[in-house]
Each structure stands twice: as structure tokens, then as C-alpha cells.
N, CA, C and O atoms as a GROMACS GRO file, in nm:
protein
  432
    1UNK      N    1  -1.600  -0.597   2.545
    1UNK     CA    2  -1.464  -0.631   2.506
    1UNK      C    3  -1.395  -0.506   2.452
    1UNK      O    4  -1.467  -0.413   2.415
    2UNK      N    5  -1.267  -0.495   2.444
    2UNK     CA    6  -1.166  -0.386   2.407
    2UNK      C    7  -1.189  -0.347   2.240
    2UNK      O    8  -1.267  -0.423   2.182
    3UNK      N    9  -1.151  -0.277   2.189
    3UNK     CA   10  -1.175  -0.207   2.089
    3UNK      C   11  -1.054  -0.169   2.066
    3UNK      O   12  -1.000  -0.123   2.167
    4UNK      N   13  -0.949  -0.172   1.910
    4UNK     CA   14  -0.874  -0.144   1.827
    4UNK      C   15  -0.864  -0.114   1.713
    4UNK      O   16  -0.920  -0.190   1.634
    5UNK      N   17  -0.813  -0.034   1.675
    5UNK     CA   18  -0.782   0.028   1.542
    5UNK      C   19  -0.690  -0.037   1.488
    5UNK      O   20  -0.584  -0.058   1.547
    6UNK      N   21  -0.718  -0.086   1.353
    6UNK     CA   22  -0.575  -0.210   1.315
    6UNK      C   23  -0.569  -0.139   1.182
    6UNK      O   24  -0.672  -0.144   1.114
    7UNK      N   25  -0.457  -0.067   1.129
    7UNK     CA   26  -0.424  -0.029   0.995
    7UNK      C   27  -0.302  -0.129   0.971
    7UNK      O   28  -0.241  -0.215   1.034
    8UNK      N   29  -0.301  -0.062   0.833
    8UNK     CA   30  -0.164  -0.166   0.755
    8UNK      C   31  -0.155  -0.106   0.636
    8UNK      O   32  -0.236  -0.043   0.568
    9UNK      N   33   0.003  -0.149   0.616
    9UNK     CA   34   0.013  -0.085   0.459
    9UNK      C   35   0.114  -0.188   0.394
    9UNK      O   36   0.222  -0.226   0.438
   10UNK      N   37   0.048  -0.224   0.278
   10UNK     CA   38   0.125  -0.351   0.232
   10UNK      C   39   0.264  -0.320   0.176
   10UNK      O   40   0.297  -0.212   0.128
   11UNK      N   41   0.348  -0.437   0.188
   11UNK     CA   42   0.464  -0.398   0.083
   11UNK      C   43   0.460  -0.424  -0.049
   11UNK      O   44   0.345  -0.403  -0.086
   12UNK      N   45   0.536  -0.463  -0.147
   12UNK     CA   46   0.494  -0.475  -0.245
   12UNK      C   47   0.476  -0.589  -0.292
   12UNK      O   48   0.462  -0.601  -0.414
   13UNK      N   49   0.473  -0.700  -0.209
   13UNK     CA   50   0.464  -0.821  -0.231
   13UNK      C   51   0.344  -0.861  -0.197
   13UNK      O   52   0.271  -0.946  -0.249
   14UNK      N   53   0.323  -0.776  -0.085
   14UNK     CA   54   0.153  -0.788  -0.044
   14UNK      C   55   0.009  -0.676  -0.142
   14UNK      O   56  -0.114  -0.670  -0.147
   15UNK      N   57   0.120  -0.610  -0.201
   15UNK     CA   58   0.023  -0.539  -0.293
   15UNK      C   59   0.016  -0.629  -0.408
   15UNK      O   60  -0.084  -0.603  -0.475
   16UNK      N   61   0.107  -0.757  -0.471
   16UNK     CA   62   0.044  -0.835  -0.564
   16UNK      C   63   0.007  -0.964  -0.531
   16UNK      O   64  -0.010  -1.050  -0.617
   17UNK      N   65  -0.014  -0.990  -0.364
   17UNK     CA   66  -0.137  -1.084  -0.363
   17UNK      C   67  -0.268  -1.008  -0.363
   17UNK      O   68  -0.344  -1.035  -0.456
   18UNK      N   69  -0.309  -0.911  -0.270
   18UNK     CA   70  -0.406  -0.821  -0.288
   18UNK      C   71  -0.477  -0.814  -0.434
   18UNK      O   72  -0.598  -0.833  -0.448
   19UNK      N   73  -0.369  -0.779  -0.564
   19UNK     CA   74  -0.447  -0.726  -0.686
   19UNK      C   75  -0.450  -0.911  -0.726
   19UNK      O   76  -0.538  -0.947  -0.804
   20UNK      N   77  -0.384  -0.984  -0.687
   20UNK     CA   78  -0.442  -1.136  -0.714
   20UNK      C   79  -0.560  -1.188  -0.711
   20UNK      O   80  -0.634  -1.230  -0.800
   21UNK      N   81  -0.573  -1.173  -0.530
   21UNK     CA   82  -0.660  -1.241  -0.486
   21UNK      C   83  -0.799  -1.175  -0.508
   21UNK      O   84  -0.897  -1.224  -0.564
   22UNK      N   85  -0.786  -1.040  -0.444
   22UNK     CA   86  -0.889  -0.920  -0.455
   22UNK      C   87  -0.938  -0.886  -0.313
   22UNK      O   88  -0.916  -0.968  -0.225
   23UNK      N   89  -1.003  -0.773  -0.284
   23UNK     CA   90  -1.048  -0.719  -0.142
   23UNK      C   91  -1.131  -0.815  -0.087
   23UNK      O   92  -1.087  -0.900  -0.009
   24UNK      N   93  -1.235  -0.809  -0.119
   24UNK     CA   94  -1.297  -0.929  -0.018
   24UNK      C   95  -1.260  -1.064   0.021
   24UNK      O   96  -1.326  -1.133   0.099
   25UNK      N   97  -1.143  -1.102  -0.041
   25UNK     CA   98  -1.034  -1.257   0.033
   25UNK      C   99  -0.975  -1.189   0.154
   25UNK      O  100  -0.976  -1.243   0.265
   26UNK      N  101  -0.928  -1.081   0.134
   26UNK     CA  102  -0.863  -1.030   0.259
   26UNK      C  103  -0.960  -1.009   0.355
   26UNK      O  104  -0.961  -1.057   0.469
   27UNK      N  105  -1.049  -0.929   0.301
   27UNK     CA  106  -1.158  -0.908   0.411
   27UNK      C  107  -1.144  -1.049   0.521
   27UNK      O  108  -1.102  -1.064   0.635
   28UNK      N  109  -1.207  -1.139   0.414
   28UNK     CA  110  -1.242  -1.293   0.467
   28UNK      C  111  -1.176  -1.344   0.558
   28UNK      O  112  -1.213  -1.384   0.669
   29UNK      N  113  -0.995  -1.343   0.476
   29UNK     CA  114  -0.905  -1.373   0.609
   29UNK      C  115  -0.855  -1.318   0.758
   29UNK      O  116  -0.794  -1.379   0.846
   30UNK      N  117  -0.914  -1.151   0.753
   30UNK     CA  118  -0.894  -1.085   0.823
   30UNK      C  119  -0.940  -1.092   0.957
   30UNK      O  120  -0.896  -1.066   1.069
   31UNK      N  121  -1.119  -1.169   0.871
   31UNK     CA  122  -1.242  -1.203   1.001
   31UNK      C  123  -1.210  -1.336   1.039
   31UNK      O  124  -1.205  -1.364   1.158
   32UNK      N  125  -1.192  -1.409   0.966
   32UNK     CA  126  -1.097  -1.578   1.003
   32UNK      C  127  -1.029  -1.539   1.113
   32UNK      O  128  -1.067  -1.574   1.225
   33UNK      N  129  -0.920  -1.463   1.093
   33UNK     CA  130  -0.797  -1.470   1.215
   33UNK      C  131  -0.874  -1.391   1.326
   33UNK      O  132  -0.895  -1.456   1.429
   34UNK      N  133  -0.910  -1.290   1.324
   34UNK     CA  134  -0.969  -1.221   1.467
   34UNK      C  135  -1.086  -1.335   1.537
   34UNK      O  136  -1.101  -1.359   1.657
   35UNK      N  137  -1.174  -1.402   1.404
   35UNK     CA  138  -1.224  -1.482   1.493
   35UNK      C  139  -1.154  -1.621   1.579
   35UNK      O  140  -1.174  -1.666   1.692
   36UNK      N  141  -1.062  -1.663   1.466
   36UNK     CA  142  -0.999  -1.739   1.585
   36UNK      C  143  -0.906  -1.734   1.700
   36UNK      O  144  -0.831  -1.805   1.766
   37UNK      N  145  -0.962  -1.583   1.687
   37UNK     CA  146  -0.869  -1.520   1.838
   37UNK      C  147  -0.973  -1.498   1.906
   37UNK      O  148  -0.946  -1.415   1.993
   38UNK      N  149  -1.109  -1.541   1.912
   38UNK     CA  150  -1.168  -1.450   1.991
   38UNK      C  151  -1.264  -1.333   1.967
   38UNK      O  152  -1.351  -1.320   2.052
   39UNK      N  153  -1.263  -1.251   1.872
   39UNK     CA  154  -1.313  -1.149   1.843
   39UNK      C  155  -1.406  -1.155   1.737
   39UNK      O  156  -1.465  -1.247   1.680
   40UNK      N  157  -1.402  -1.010   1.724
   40UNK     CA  158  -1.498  -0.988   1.560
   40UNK      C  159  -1.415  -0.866   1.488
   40UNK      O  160  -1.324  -0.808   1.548
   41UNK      N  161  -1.448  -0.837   1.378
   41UNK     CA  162  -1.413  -0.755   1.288
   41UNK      C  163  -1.584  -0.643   1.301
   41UNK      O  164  -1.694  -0.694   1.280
   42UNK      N  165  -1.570  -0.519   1.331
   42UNK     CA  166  -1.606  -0.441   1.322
   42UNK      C  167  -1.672  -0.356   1.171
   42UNK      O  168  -1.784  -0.356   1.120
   43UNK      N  169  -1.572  -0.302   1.141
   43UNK     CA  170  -1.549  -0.256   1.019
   43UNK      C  171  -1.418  -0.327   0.977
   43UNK      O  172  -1.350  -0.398   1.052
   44UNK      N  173  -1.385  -0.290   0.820
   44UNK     CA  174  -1.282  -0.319   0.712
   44UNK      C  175  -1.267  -0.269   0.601
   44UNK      O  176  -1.322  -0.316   0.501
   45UNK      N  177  -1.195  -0.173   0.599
   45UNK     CA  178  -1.191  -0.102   0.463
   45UNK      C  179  -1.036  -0.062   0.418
   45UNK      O  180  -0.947  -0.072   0.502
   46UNK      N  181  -1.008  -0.018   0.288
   46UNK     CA  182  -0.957  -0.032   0.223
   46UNK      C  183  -0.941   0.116   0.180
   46UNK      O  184  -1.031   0.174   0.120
   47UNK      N  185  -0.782   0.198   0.223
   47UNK     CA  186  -0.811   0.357   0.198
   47UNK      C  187  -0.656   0.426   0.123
   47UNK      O  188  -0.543   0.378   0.126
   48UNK      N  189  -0.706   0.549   0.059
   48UNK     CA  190  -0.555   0.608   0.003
   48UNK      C  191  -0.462   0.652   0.145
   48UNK      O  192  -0.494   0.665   0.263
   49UNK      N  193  -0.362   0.662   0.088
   49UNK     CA  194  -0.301   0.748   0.141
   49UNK      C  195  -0.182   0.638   0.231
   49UNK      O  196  -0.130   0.540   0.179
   50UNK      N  197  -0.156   0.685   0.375
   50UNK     CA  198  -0.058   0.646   0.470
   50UNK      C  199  -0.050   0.461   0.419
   50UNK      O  200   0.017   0.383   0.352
   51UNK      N  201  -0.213   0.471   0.537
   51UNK     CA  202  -0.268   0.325   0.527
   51UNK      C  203  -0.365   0.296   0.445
   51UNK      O  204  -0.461   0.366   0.414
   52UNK      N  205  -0.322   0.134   0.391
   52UNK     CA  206  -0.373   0.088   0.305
   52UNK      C  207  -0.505   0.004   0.316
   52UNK      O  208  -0.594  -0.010   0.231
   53UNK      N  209  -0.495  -0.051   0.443
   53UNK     CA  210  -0.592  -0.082   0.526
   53UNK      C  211  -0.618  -0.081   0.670
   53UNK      O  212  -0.533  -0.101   0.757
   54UNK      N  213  -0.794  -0.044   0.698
   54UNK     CA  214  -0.784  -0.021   0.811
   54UNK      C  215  -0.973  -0.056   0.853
   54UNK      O  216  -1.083  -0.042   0.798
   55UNK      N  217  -0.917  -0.106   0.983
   55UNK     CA  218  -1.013  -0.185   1.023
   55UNK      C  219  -1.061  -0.137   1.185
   55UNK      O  220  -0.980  -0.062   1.238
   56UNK      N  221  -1.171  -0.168   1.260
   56UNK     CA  222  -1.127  -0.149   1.393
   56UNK      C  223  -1.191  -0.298   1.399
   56UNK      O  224  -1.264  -0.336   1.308
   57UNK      N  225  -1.160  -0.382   1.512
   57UNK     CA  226  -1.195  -0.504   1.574
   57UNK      C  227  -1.194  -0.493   1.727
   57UNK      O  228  -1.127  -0.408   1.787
   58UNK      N  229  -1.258  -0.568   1.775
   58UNK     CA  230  -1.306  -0.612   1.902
   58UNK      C  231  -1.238  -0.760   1.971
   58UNK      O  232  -1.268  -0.870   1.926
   59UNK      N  233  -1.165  -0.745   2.060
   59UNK     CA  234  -1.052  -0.858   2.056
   59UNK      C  235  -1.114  -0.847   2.258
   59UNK      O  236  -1.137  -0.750   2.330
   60UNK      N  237  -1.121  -1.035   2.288
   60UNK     CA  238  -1.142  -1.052   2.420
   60UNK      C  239  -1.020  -0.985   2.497
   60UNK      O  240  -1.038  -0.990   2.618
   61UNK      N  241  -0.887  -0.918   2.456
   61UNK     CA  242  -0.774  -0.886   2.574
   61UNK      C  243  -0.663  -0.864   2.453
   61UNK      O  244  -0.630  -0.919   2.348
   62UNK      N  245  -0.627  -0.752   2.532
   62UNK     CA  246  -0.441  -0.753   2.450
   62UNK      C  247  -0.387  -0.810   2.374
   62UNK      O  248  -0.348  -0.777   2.262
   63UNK      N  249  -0.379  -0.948   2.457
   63UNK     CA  250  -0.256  -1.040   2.392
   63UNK      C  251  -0.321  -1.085   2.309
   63UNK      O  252  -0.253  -1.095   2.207
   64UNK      N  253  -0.507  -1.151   2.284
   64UNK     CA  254  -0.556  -1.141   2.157
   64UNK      C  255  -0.539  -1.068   2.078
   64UNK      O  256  -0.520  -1.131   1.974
   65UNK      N  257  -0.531  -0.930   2.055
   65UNK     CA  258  -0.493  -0.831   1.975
   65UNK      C  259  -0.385  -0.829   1.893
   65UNK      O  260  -0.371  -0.819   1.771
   66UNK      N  261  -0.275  -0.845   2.032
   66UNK     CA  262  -0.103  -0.844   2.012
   66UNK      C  263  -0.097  -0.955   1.879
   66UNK      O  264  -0.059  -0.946   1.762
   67UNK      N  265  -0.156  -1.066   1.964
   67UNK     CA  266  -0.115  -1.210   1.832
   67UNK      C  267  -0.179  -1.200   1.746
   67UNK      O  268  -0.134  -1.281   1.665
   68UNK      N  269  -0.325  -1.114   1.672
   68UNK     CA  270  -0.364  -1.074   1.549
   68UNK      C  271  -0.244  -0.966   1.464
   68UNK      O  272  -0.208  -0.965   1.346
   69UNK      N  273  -0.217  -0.908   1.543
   69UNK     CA  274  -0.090  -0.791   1.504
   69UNK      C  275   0.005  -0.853   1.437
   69UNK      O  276   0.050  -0.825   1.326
   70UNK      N  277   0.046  -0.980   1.543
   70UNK     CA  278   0.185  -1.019   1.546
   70UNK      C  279   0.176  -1.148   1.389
   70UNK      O  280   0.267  -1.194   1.320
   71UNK      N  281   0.033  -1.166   1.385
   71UNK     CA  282   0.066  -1.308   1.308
   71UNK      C  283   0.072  -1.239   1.145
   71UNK      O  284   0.141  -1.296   1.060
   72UNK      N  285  -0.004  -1.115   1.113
   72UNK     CA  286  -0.014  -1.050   1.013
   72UNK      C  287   0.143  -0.989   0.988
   72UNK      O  288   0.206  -1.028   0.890
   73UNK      N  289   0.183  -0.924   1.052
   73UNK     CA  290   0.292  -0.845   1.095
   73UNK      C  291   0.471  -0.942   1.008
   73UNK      O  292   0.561  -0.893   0.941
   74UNK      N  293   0.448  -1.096   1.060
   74UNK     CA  294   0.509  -1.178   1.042
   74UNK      C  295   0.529  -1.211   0.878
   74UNK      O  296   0.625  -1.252   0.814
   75UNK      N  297   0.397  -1.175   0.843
   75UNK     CA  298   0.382  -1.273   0.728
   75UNK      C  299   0.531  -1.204   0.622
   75UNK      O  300   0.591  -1.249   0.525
   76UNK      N  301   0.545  -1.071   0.709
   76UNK     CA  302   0.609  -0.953   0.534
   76UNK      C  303   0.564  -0.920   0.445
   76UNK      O  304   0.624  -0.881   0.345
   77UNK      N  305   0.381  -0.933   0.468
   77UNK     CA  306   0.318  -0.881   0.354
   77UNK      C  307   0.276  -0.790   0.391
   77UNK      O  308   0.251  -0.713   0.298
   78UNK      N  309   0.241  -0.735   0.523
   78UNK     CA  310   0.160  -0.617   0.551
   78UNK      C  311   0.207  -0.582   0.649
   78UNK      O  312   0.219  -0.677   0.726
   79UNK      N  313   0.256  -0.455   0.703
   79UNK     CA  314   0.335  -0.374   0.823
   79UNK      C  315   0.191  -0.287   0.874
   79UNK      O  316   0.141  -0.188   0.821
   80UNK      N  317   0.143  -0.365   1.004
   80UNK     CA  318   0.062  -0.343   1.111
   80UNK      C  319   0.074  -0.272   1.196
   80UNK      O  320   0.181  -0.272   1.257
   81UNK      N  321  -0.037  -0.176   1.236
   81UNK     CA  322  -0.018  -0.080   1.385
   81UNK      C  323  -0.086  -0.054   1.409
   81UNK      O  324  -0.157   0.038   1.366
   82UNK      N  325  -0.106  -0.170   1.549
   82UNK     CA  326  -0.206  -0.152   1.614
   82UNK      C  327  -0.259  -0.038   1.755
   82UNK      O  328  -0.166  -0.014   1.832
   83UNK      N  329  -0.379   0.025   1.788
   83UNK     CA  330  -0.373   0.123   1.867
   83UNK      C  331  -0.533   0.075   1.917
   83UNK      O  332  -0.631   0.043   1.850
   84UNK      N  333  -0.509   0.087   2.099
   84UNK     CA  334  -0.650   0.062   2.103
   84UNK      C  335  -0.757   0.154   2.113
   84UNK      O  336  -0.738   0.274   2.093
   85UNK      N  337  -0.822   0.126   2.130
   85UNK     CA  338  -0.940   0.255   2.135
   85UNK      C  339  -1.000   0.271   2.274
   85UNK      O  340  -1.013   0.172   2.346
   86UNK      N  341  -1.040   0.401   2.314
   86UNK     CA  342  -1.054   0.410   2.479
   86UNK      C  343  -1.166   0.503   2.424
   86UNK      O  344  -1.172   0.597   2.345
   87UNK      N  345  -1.289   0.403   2.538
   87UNK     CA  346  -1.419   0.474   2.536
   87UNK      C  347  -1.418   0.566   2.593
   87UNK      O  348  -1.316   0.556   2.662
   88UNK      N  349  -1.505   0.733   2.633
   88UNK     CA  350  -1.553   0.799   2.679
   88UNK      C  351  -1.546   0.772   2.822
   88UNK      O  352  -1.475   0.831   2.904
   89UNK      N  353  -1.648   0.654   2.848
   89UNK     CA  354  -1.663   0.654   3.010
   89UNK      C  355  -1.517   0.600   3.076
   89UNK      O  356  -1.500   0.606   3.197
   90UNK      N  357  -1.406   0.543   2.979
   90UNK     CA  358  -1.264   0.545   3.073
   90UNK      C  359  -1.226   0.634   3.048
   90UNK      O  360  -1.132   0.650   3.125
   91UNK      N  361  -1.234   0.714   2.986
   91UNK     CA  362  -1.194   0.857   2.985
   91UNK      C  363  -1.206   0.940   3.115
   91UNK      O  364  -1.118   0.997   3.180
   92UNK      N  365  -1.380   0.928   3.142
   92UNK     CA  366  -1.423   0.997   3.265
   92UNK      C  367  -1.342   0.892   3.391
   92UNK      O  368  -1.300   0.935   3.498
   93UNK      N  369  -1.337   0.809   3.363
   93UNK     CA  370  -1.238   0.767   3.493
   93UNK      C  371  -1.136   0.805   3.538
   93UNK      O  372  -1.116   0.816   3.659
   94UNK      N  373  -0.989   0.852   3.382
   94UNK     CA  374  -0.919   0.852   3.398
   94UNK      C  375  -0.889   1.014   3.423
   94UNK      O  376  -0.783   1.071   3.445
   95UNK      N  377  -1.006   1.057   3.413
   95UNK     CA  378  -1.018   1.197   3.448
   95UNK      C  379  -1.032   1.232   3.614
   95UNK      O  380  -0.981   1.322   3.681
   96UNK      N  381  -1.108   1.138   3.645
   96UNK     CA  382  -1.137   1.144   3.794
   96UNK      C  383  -0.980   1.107   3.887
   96UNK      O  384  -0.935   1.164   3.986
   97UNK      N  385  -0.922   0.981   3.804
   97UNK     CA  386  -0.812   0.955   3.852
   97UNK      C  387  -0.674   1.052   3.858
   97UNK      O  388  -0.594   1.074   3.949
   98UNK      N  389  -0.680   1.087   3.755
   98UNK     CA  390  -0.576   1.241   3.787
   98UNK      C  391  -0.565   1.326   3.831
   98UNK      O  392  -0.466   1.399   3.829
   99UNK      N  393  -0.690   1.345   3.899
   99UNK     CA  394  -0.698   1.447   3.977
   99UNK      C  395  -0.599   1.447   4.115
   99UNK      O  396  -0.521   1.531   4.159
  100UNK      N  397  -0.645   1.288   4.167
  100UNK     CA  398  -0.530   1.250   4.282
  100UNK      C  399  -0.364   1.211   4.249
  100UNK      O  400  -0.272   1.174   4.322
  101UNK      N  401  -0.376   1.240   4.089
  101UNK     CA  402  -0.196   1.194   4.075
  101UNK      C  403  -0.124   1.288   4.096
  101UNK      O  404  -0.158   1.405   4.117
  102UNK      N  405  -0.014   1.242   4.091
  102UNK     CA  406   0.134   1.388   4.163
  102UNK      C  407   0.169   1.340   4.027
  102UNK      O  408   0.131   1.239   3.968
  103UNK      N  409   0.266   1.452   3.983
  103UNK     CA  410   0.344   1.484   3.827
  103UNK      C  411   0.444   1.592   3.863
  103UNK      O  412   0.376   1.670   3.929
  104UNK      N  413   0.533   1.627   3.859
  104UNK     CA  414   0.618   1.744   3.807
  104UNK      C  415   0.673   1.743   3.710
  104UNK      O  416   0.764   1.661   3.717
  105UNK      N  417   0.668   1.804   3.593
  105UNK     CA  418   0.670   1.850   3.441
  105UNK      C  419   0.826   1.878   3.463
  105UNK      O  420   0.882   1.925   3.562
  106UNK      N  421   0.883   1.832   3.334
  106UNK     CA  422   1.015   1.835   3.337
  106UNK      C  423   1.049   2.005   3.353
  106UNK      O  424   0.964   2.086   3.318
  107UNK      N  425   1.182   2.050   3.409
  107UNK     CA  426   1.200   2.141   3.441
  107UNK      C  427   1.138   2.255   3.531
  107UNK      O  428   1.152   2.378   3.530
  108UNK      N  429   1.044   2.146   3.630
  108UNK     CA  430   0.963   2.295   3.677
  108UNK      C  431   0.958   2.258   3.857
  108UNK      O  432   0.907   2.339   3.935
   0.00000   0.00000   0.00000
């Protein structure tokens, strides 16, 4: 199954359910919703800086993904961005595949 990087950074409304509830409720709900999409939660952690949280999960397809994104995203407690993750061996594919693509680079 596909692989994503799901960060977030709360607003401030979601920073005082957070110091409410505490990290591991979120954790909890986090693996709730991906599982009832389908997936699993990977990792989940909790970091300074940009994002406030960040996770990667394993989602059966996109639009599983999209609607984990989208249902968090909704709430106005936490501003989500999601990015997926691309293994190595599609890498080597997409390496093989460019070889046969045509491109001309702007201006040239």
C-alpha cells in the first residue's frame, strides 16, 4: 500500500484541546480515523518547530489519504499537508521512464 507523510500544525484552538486532552488521545484518534479508512498509522510524533505533528501512514489509495487529510483539515483545529512518499524501486522506474520522454526546458 502507498505511503504518506501527514504533518500538521494546530491553531490555537487545537493547541487547547491538545494541552486538554493530552498526546496520546490524539495519537488514538489519529489511528481511529486512518483505520477507518483503511490503513495504519506508521509512526506519530509530536515535533518543534514548522510542524506540530507528524506522522507517516499507510493508506489503501489516494482518495483514502485525501479523506484522512480532508476530515482533519475540516475540523479548524489542525492545518494538514499531506505528501506521499515514493519508494526507491518507483524511483528506478521513473528513471527508466524518462529516458524515453521528450521535454524542452523553457527558453531553450
Amino acid at each position: 500500500m502507498p505511503h504518506y507523510l501527514l504533518t500538521g500544525t494546530y491553531t490555537a484552538d487545537g493547541a487547547k484541546g491538545l494541552l486538554a486532552e493530552g498526546g496520546t488521545s490524539r495519537k488514538a484518534q489519529a489511528t481511529a480515523l486512518v483505520k477507518s479508512l483503511g490503513g495504519t498509522v506508521e509512526c506519530f510524533y509530536f515535533a518543534y518547530g514548522s510542524d506540530d505533528v507528524v506522522c507517516v501512514i499507510e493508506m489503501p489509495d489516494s482518495a483514502s489519504a485525501t479523506a484522512a487529510s480532508l476530515t482533519v483539515s475540516s475540523s479548524g483545529k489542525v492545518n494538514v499537508r499531506l505528501t506521499p512518499l515514493i519508494t526507491p524501486e518507483d524511483v528506478d522506474v521513473a528513471s527508466q521512464k524518462s529516458k524515453v520522454a521528450t521535454y524542452r526546458a523553457p527558453g531553450s
